[in-house]
N, C-alpha and C positions, 0 to 999 in steps of 0.2 A: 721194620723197614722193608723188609722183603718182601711183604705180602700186598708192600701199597705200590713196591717194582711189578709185580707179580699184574695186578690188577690196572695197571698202568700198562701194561704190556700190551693185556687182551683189548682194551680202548684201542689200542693203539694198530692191533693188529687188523681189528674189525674196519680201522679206516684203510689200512694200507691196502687190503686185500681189493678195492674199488679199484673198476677199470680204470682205466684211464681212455678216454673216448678217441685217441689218437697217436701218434707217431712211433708205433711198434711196425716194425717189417711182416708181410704174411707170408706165408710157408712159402719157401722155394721147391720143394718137394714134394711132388704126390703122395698121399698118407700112405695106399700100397705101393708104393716103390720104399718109403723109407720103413715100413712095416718086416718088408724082404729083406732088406741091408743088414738090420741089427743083430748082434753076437751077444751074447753074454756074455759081462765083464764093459760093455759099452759103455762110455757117459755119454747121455744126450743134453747137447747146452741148447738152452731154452732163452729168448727174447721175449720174456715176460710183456703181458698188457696190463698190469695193475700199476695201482702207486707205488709200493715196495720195489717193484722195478726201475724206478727211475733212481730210487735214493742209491740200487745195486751198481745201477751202469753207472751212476757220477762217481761214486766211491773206486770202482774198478777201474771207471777209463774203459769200461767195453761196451759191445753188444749184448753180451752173455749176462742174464741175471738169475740164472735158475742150472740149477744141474740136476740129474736124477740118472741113478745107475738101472741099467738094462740088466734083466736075471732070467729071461727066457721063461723058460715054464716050473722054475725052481718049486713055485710053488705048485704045482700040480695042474691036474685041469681044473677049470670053474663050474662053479653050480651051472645046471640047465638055464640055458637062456640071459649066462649072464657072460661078459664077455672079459677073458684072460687079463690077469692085473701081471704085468709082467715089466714093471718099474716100479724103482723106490726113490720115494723122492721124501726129504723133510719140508711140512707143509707149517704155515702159520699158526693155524688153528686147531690141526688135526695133529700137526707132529710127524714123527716119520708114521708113515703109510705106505700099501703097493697100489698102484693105480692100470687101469689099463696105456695104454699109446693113444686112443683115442682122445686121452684126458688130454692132449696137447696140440688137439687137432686145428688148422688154420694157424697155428705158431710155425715162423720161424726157425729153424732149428739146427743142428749142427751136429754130425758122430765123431765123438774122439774114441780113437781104441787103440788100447795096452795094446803096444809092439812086444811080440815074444814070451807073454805073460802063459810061464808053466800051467798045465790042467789042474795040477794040484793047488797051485796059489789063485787059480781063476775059483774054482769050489772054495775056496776058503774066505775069498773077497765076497764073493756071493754070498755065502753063508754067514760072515758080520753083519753083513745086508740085513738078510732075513732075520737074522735074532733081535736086529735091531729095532722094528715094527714095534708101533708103541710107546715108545720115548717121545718126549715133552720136546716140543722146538724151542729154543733158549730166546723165551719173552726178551730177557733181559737185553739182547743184542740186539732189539727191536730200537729200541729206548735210544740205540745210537747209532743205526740208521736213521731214525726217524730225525734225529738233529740236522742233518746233511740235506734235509728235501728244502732247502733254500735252494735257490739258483745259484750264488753264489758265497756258500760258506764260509769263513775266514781259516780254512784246512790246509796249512802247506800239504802240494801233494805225494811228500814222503810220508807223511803220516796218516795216511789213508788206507793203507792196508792196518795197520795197529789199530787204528780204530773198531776193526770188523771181531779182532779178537779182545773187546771189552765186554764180553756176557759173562756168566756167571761161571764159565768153568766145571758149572756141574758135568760129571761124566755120563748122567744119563736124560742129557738135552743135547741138540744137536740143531746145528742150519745146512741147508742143502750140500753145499761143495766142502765142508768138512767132514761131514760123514761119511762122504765114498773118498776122501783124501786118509780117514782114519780106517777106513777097507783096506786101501793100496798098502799104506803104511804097516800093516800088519804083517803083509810080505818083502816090504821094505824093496815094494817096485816105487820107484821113482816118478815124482811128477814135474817140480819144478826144485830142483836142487841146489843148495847155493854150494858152488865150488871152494873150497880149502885149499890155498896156494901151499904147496912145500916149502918147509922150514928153510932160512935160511943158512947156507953152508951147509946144503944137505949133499951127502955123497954119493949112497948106493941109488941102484934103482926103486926100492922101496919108499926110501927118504925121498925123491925126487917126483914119484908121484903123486899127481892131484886128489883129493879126497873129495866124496860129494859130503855134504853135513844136511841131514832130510831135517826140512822147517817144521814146526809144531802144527800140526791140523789143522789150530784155530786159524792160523796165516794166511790157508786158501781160500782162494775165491773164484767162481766159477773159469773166469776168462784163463787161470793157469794152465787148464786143458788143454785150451785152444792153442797157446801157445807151447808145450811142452816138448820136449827134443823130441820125448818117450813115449806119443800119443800119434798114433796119425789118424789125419783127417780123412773122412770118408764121406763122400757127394754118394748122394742113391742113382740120383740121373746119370752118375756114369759109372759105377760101380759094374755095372752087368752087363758095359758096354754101350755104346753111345758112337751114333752116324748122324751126324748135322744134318745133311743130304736127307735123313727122312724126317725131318719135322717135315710140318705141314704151316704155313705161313699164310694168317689171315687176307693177306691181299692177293696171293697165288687163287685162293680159292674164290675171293670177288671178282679177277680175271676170270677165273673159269666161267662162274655162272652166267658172268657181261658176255663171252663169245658164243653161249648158248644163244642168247636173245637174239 
């Protein structure tokens, strides 16, 4: 049975990976301004243009269908002539891989980054990263996205995140925003936590504090970034400073050339 999940997958996968010929947003960012921004330890949420995109964003309820963690130059420099893979992303068909930033160029996209994330647990989030390379993407979780590419599924939308952790479990497969959710978790930085209220009749100060309880991997999905207490958001166009006053404004400039004539 597994091997006909398995071979079910890759059909499956080979369809979803098709553009989709329309309604993805284009980059709001210049590819060198958002090349200068990024940090290692980053997640860049991505607005996919495939099919597998759209089954990501119904299931989520977001923009975000794609994540991949930013690693800097972890892996070294590149051969001559070939240009720095300096993201890891889990791919359909290829699985986890490092790509370069150009691999996402004219997308959409978005920097979440760890607030406060020690040097030692940023190398250690990196480095699950990198040893990661090479693991299977979990066909299997294909099979129930791919149910959801109805417009309207019969899916109350509680049970839409549960849905996303029905793959196979295997530990050495992986989908994009669990693998850098099982990076973070490693150092047990936080992304989207669910709060533990205090017992009731609790007394002390201990007993009266809230506990976070961190969700199992498979739970995340890209859009947690976006929102997470523990992540801020980072624009490139103002990142390094930003004067309204000097854009340059397509009509200002057809005034000009009109008062030449």
């Amino acid at each position: 049975m597994d091997w006909i999940l398995e071979k079910l997958g890759h059909l499956l996968a080979r369809y979803l990976l098709k553009e989709v010929p329309q309604g993805a947003q284009g980059a709001t960012s210049p590819h060198e301004k958002l090349e200068g921004t990024l940090e290692p330890g980053d997640v860049l949420l991505v607005e996919g243009d495939r099919r597998v995109s759209v089954a990501i964003k119904y299931l989520t309820q977001s923009t975000w269908s794609h994540a991949a963690l930013y690693i800097g130059d972890a892996l070294g420099a590149p051969p001559a002539g070939e240009e720095a893979k300096v993201l890891i992303e889990a791919d359909l068909r290829a699985g986890v891989r490092a790509v370069p930033l150009n691999f996402f160029a004219g997308l959409h996209t978005r920097i979440c980054r760890p607030v406060g994330l020690a040097p030692e647990d940023l190398r250690k989030v990196v480095d699950f990263a990198v040893q990661s390379i090479g693991e299977a993407y979990d066909l299997k979780n294909i099979i129930d996205l791919a149910r959801y590419l109805l417009s309207t599924p019969p899916v109350p939308a509680r049970w839409r995140r549960r849905m996303i952790a029905l793959g196979s479990g295997d530990p050495t497969r992986a989908i994009c925003s669990t693998l850098i959710a099982q990076a973070f978790g490693l150092v047990r930085y936080p992304i989207l936590p669910t709060y533990v209220p205090p017992p009731p009749g609790a007394k002390d100060d201990d007993e009266q504090e809230e506990l976070l309880q961190i969700r199992h991997h498979s739970l995340y999905v890209p859009r947690d970034f976006d929102i997470s207490p523990y992540f801020a958001i980072v624009k490139p166009n103002i990142a390094h400073g930003f004067d309204y006053r000097k854009l340059h404004w397509e009509e200002v400039r057809a005034e000009v050339k009109a008062g030449l004539q």
